[in-house]
NULUMTI-832742 format. One record per residue (C-alpha): x, y, z; residue number from 1. Coordinates in Angstrom, 1 decimal, always signed. Layout:
N
<site><u>X</u><v>Y</v><w>Z</w><resi>NUM</resi></site>
...
END
This chain:
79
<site><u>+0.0</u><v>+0.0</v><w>+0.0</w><resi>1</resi></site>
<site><u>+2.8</u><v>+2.4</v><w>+0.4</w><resi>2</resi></site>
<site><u>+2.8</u><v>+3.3</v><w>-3.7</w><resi>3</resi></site>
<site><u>-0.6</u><v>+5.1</v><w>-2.4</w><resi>4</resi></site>
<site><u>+1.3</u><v>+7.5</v><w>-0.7</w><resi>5</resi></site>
<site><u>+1.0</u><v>+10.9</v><w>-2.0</w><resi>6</resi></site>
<site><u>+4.4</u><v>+12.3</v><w>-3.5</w><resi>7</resi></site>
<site><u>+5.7</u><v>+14.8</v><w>-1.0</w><resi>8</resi></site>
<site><u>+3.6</u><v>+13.3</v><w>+2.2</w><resi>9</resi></site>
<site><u>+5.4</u><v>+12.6</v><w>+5.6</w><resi>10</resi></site>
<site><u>+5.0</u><v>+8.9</v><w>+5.8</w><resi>11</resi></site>
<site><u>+7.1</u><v>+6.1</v><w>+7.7</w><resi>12</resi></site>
<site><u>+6.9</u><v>+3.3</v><w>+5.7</w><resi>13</resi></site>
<site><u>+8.3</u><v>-0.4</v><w>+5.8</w><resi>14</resi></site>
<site><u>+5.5</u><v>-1.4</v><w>+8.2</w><resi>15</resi></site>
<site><u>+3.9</u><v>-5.2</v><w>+8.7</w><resi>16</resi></site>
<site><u>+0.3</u><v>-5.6</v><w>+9.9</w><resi>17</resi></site>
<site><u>-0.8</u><v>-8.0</v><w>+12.1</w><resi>18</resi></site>
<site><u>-5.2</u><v>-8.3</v><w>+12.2</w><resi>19</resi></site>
<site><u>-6.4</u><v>-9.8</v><w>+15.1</w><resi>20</resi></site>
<site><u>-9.7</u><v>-10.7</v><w>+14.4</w><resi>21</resi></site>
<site><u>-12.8</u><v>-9.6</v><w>+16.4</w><resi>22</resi></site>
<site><u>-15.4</u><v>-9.2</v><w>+17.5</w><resi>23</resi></site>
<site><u>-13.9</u><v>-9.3</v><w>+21.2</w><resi>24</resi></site>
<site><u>-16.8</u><v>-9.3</v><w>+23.8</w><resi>25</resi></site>
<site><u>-16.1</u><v>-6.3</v><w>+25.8</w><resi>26</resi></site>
<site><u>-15.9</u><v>-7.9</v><w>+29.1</w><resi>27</resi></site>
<site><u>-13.3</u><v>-10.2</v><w>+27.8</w><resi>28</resi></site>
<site><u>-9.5</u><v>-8.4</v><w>+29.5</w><resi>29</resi></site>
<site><u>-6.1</u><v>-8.9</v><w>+28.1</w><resi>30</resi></site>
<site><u>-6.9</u><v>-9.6</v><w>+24.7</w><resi>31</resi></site>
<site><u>-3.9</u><v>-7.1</v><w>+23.1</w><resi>32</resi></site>
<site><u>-1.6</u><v>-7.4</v><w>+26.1</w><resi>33</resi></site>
<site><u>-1.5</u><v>-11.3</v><w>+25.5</w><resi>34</resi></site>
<site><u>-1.0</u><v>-10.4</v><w>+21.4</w><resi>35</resi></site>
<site><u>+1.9</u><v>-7.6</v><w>+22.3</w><resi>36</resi></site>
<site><u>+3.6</u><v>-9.0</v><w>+25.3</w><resi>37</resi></site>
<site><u>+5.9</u><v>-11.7</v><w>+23.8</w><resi>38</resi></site>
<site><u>+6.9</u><v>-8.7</v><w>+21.5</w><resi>39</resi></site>
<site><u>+7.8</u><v>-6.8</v><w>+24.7</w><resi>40</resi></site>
<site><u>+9.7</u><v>-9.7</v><w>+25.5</w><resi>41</resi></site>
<site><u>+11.9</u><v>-9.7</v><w>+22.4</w><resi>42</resi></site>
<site><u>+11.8</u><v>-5.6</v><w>+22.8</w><resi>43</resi></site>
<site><u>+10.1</u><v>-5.6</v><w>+19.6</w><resi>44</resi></site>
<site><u>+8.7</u><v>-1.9</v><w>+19.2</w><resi>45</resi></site>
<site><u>+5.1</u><v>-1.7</v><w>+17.7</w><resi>46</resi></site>
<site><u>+1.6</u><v>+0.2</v><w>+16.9</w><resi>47</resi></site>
<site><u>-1.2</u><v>-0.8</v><w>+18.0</w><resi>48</resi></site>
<site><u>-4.6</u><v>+0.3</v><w>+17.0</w><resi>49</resi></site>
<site><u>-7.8</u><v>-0.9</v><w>+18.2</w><resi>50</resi></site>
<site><u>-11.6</u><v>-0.6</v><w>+16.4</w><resi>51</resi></site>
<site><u>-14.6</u><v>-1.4</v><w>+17.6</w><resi>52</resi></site>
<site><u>-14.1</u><v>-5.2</v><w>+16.6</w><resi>53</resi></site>
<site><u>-10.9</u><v>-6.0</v><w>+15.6</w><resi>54</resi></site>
<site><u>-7.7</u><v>-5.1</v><w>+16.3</w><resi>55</resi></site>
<site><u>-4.0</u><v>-4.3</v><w>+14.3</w><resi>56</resi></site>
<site><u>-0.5</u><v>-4.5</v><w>+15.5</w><resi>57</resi></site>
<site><u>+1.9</u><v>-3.0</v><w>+13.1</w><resi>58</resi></site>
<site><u>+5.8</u><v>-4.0</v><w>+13.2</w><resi>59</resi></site>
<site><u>+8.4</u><v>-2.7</v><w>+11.4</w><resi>60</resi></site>
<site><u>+10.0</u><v>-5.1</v><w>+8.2</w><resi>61</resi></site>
<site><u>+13.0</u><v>-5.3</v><w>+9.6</w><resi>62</resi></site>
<site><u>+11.4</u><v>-7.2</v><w>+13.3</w><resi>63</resi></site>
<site><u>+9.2</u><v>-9.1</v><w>+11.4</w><resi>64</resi></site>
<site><u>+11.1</u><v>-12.4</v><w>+11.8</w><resi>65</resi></site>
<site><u>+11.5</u><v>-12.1</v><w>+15.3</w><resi>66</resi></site>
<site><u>+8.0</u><v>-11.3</v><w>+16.0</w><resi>67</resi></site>
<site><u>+6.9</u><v>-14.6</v><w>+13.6</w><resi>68</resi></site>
<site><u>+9.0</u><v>-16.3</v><w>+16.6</w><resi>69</resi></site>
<site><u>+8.0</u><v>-14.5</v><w>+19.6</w><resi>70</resi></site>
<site><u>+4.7</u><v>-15.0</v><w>+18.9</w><resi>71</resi></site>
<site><u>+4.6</u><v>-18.7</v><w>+17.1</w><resi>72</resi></site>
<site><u>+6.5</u><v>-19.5</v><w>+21.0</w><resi>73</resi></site>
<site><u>+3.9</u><v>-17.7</v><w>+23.0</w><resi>74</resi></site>
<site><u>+1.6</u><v>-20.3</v><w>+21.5</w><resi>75</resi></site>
<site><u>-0.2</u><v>-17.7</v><w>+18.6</w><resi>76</resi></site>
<site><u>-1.1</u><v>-19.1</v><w>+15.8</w><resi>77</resi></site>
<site><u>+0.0</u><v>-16.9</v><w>+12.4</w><resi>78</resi></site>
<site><u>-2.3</u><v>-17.1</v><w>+8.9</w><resi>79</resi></site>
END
């Protein structure tokens, strides 16, 4: 998606996007933490944004391999 970017715009590109898919009852805690804490572990740095019923975790290209790892050994499973 980064061609889309307008010529001239102030963009950080090289970014990978995990989905997490939803809905997420509201009442149900933890959800993100337990998705972004094994990258904490590895002091992976990411962005998170959350919608009403699904969630993203965006991690740079270049900590994309140790994130597949982090999170395959906290037990996630990738698609």
């Amino acid at each position: 998606m980064e061609e889309h970017v307008a010529e001239g715009a102030k963009a950080e590109t090289g970014w990978v996007c995990f989905k997490l898919h939803g809905p997420f009852p509201f009442n149900q805690t933890g959800v993100l933490a337990g998705f972004i804490n094994p990258l904490a572990e590895y002091r992976i740095p990411i962005f998170a944004i959350s919608t009403f019923d699904t969630d993203y975790v965006l991690v740079k290209e270049e900590f994309l391999g140790m994130a597949m790892q982090a999170l395959a050994a906290a037990g996630h499973e990738l698609q």
